[in-house]
PDB file of N, CA, C and O in Angstrom, chain B, residues numbered from 101:
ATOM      1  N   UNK B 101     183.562 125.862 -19.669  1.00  0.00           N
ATOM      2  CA  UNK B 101     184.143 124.540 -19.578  1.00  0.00           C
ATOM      3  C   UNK B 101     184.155 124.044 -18.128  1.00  0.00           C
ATOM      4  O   UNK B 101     184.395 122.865 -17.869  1.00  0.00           O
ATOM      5  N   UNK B 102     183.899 124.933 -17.212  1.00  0.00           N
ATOM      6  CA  UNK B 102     184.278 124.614 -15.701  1.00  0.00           C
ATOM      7  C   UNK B 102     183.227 124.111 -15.266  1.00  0.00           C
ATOM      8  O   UNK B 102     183.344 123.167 -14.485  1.00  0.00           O
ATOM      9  N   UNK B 103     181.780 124.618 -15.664  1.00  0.00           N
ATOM     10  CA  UNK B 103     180.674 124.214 -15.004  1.00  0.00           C
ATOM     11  C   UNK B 103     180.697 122.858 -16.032  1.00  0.00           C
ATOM     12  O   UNK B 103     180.706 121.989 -15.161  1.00  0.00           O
ATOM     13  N   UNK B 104     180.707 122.379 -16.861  1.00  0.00           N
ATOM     14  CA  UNK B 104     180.753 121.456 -17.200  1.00  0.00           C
ATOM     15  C   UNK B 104     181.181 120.443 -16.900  1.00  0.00           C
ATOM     16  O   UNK B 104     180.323 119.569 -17.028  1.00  0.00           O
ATOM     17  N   UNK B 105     182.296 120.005 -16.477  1.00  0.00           N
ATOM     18  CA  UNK B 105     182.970 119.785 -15.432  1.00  0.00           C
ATOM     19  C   UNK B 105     182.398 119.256 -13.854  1.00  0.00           C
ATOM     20  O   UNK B 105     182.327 118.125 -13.373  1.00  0.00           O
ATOM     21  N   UNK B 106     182.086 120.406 -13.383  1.00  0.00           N
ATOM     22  CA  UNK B 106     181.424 120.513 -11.969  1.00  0.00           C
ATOM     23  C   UNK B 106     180.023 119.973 -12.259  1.00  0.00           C
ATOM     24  O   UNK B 106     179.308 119.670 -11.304  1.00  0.00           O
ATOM     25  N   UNK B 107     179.577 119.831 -13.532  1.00  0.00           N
ATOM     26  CA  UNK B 107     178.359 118.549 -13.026  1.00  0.00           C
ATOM     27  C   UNK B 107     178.413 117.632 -13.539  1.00  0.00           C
ATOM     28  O   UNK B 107     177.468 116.852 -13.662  1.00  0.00           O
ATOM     29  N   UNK B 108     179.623 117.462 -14.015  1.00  0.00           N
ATOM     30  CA  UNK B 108     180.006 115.728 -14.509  1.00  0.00           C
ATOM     31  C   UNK B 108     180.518 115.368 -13.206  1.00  0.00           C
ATOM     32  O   UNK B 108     180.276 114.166 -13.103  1.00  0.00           O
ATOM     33  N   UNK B 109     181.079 115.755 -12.188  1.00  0.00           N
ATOM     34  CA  UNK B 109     181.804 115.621 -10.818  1.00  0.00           C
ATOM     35  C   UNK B 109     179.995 115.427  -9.895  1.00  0.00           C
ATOM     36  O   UNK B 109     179.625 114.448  -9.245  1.00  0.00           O
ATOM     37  N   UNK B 110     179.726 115.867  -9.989  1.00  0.00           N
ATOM     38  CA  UNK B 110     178.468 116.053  -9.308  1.00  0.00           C
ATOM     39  C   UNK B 110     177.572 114.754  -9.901  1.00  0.00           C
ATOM     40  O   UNK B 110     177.407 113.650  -9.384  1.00  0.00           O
ATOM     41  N   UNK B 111     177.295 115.037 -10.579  1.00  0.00           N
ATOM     42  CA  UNK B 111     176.599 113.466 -11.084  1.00  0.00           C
ATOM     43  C   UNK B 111     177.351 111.774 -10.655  1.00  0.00           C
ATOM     44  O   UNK B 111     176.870 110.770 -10.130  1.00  0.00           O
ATOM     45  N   UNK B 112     178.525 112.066 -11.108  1.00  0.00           N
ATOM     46  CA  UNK B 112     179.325 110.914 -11.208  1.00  0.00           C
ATOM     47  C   UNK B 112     179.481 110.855  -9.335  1.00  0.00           C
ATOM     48  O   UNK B 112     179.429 109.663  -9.032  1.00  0.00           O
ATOM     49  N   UNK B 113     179.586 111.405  -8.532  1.00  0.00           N
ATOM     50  CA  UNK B 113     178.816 111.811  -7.073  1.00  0.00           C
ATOM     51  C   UNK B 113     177.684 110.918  -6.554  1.00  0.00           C
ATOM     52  O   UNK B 113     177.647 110.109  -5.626  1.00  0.00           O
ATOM     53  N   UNK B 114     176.685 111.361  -7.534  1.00  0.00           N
ATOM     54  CA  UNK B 114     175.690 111.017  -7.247  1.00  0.00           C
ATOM     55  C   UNK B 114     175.176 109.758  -7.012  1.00  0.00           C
ATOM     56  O   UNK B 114     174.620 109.241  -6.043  1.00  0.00           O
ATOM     57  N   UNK B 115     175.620 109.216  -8.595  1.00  0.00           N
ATOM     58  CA  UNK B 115     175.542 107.684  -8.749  1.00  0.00           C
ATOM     59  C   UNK B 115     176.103 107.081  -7.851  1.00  0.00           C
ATOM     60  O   UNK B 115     175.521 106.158  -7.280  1.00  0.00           O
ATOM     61  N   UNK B 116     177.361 107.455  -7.513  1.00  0.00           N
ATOM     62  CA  UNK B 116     178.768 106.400  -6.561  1.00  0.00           C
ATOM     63  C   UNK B 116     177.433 106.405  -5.021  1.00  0.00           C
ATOM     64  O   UNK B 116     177.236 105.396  -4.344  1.00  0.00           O
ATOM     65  N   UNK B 117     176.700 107.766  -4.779  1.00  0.00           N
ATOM     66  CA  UNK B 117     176.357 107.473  -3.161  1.00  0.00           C
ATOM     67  C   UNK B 117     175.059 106.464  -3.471  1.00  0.00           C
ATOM     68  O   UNK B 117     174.802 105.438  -2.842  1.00  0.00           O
ATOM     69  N   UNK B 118     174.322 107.000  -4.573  1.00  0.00           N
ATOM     70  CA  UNK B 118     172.989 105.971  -4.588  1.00  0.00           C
ATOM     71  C   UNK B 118     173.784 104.619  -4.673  1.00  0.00           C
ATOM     72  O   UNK B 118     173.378 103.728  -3.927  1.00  0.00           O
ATOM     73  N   UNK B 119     174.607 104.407  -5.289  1.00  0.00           N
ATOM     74  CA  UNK B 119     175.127 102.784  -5.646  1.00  0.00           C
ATOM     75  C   UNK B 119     175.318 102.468  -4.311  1.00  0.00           C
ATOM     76  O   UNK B 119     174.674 101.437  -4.118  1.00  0.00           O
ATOM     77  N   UNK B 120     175.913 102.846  -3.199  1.00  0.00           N
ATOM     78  CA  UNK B 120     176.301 102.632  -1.686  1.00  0.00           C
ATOM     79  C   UNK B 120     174.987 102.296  -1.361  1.00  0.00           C
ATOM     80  O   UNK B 120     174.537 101.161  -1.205  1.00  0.00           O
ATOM     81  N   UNK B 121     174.255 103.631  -1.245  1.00  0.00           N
ATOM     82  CA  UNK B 121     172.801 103.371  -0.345  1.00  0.00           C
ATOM     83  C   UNK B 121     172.464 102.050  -0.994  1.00  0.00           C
ATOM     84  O   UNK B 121     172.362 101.242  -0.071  1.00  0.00           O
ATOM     85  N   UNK B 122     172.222 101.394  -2.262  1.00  0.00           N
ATOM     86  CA  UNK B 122     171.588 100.467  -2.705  1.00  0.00           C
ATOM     87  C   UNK B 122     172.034  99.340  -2.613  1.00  0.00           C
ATOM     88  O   UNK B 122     171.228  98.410  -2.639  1.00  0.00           O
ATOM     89  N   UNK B 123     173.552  99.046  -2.466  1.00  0.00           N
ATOM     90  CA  UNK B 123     173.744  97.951  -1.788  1.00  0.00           C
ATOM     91  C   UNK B 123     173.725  97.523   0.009  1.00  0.00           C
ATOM     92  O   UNK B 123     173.774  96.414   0.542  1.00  0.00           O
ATOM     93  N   UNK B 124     173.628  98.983   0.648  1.00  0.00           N
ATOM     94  CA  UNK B 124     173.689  98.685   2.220  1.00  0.00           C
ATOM     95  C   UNK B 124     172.221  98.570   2.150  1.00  0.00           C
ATOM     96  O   UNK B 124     172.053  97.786   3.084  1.00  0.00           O
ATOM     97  N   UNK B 125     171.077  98.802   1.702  1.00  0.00           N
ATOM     98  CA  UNK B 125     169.959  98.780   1.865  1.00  0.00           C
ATOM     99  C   UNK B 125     169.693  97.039   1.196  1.00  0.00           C
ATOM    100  O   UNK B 125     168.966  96.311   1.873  1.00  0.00           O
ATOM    101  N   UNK B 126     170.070  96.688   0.394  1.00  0.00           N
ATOM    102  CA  UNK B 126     170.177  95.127   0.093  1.00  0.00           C
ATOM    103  C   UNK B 126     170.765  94.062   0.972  1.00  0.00           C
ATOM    104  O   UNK B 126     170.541  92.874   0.741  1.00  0.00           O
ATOM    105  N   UNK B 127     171.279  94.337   1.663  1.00  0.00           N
ATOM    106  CA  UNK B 127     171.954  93.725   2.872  1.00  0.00           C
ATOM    107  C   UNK B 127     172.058  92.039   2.182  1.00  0.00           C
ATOM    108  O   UNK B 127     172.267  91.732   1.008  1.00  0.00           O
ATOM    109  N   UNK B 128     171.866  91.268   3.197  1.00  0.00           N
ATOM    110  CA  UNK B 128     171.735  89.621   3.126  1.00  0.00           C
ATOM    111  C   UNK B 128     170.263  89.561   3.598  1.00  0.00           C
ATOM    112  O   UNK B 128     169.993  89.173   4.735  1.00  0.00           O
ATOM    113  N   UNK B 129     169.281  89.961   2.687  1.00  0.00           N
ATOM    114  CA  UNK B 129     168.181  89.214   2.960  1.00  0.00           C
ATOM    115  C   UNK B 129     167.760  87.807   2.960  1.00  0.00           C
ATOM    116  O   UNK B 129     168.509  86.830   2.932  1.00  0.00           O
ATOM    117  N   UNK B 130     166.863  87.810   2.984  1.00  0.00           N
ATOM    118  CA  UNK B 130     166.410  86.227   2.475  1.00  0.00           C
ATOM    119  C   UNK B 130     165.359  86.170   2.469  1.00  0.00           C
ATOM    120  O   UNK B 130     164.635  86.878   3.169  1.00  0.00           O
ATOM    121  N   UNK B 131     164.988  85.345   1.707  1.00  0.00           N
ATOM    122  CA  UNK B 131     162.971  85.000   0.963  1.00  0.00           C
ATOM    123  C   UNK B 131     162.467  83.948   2.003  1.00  0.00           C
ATOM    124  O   UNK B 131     161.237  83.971   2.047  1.00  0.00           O
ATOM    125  N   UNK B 132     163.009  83.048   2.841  1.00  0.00           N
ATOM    126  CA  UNK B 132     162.217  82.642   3.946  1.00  0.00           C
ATOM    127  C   UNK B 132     161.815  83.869   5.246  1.00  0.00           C
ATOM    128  O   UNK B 132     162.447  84.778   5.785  1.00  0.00           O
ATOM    129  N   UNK B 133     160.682  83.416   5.350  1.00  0.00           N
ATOM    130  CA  UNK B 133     160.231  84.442   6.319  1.00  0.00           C
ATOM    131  C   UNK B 133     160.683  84.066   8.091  1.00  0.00           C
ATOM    132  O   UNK B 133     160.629  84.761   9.106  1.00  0.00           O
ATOM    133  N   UNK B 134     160.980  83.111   7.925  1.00  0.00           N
ATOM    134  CA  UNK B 134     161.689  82.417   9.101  1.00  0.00           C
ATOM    135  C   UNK B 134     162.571  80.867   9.005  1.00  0.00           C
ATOM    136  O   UNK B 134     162.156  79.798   8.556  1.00  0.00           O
ATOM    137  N   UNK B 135     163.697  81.137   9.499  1.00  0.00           N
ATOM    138  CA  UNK B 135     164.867  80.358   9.223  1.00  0.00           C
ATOM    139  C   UNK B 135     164.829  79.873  10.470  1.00  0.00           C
ATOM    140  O   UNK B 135     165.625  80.440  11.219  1.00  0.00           O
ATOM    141  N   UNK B 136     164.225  79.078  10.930  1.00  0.00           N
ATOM    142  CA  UNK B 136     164.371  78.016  11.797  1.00  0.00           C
ATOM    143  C   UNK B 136     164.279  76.525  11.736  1.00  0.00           C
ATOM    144  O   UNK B 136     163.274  75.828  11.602  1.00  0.00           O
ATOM    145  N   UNK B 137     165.657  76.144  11.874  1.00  0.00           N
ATOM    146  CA  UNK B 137     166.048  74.970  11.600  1.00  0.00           C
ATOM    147  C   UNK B 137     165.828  73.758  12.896  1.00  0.00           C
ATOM    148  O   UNK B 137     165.551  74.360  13.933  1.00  0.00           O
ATOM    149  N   UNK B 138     165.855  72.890  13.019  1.00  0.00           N
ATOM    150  CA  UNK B 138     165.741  71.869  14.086  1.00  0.00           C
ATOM    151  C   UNK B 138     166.692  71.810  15.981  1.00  0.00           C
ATOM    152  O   UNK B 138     166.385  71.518  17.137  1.00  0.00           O
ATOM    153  N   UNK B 139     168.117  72.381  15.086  1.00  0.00           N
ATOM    154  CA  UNK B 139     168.758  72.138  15.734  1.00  0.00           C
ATOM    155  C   UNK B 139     169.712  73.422  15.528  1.00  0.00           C
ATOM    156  O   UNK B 139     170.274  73.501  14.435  1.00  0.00           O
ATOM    157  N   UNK B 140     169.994  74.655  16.690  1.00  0.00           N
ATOM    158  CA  UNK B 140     170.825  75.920  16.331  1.00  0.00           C
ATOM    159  C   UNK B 140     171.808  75.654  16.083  1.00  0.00           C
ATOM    160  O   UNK B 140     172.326  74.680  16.628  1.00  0.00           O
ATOM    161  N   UNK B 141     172.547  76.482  15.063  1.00  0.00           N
ATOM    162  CA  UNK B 141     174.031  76.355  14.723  1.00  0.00           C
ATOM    163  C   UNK B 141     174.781  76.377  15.808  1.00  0.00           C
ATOM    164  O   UNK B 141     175.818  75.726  15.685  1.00  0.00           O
ATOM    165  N   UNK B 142     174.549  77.154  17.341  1.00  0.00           N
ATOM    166  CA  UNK B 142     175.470  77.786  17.976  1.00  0.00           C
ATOM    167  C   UNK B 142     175.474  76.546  19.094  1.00  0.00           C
ATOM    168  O   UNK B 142     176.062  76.694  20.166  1.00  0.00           O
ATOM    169  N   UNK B 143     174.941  75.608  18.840  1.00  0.00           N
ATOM    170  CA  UNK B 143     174.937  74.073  19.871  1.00  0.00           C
ATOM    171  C   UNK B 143     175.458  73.344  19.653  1.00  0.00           C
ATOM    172  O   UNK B 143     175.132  72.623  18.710  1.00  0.00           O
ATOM    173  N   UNK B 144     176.720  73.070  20.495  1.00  0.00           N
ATOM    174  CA  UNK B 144     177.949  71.855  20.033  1.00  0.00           C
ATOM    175  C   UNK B 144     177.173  70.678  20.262  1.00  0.00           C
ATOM    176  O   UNK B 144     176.180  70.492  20.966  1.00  0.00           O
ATOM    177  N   UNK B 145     178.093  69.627  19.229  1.00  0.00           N
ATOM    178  CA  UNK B 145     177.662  68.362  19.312  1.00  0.00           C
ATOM    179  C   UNK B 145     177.675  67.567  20.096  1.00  0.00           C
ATOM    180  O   UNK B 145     178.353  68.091  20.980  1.00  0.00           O
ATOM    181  N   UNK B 146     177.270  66.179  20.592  1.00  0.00           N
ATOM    182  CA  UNK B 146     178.457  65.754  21.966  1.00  0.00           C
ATOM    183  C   UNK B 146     179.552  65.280  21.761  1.00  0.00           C
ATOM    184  O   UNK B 146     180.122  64.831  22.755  1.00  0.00           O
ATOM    185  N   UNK B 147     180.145  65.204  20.656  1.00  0.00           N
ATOM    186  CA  UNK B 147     181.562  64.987  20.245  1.00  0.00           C
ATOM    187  C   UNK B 147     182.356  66.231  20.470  1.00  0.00           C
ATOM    188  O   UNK B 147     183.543  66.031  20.727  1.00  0.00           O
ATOM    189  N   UNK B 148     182.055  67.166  20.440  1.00  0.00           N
ATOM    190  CA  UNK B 148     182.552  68.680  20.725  1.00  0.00           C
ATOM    191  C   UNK B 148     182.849  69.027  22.370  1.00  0.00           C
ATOM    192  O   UNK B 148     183.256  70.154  22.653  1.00  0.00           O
ATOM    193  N   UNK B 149     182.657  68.140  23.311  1.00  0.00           N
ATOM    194  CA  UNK B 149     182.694  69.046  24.451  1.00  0.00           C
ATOM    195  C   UNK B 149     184.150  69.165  24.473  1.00  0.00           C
ATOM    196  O   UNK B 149     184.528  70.173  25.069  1.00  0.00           O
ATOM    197  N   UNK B 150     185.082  68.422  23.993  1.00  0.00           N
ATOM    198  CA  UNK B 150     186.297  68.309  24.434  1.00  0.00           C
ATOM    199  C   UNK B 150     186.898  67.202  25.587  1.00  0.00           C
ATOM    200  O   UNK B 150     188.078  66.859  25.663  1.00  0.00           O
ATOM    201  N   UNK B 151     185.584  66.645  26.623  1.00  0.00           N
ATOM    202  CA  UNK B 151     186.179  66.029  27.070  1.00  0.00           C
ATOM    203  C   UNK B 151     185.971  64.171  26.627  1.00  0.00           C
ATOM    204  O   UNK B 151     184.961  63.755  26.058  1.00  0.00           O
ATOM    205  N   UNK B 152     186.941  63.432  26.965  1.00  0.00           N
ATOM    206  CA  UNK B 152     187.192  61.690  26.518  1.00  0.00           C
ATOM    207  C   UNK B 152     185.571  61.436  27.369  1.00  0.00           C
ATOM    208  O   UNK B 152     185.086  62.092  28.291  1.00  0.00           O
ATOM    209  N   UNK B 153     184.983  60.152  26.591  1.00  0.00           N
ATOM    210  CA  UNK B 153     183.974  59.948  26.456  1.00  0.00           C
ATOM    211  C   UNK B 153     183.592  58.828  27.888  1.00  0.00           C
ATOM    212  O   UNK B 153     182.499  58.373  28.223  1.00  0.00           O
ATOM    213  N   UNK B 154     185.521  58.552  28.776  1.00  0.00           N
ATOM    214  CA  UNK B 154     185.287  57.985  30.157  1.00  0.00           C
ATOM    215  C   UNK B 154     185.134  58.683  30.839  1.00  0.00           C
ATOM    216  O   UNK B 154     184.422  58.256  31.748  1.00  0.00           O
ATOM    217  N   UNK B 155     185.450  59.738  30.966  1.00  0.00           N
ATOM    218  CA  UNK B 155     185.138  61.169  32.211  1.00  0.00           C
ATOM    219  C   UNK B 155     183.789  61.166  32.432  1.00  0.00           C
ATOM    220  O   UNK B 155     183.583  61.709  33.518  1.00  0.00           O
ATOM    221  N   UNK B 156     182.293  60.642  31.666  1.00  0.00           N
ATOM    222  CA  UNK B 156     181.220  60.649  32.225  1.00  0.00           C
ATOM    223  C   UNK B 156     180.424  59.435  32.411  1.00  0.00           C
ATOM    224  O   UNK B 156     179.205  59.294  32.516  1.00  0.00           O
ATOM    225  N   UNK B 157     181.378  58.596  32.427  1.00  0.00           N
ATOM    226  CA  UNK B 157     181.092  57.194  33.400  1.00  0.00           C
ATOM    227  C   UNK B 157     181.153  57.310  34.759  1.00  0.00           C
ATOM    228  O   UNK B 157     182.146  57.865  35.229  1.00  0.00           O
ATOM    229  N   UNK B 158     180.490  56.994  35.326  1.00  0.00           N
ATOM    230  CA  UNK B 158     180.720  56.736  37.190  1.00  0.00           C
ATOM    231  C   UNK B 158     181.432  55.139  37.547  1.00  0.00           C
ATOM    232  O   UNK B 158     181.213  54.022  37.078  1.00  0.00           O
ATOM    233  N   UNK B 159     182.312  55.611  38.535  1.00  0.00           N
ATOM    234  CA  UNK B 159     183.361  54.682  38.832  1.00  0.00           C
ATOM    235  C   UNK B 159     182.500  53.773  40.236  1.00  0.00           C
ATOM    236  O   UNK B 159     183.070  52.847  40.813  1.00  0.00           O
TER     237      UNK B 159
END
């Protein structure tokens, strides 16, 4: 009854690590081969600098 047991533990093992490997190996792919858009996400707008829109007038 024990070894019986010990490879239901062992199997049920098994599956849990392949299921891991198979989702870290799936990651966030993506089917474009390149994601380049016009304009990078990481570039504020000019509404974004924070500063009022008279600070770059000349007096």
């Amino acid at each position: 009854m024990r070894h019986n047991s010990v490879n239901s533990a062992r199997w049920w093992l098994l599956l849990l690590l392949l299921g891991i490997v198979g989702v870290l190996l799936s990651g966030c792919a993506s089917t474009e081969p390149e994601n380049a858009s016009a304009r990078p996400w990481n570039q504020p707008r000019g509404w974004e600098t924070g500063l009022p829109p008279g600070m770059y007038e000349g007096r």
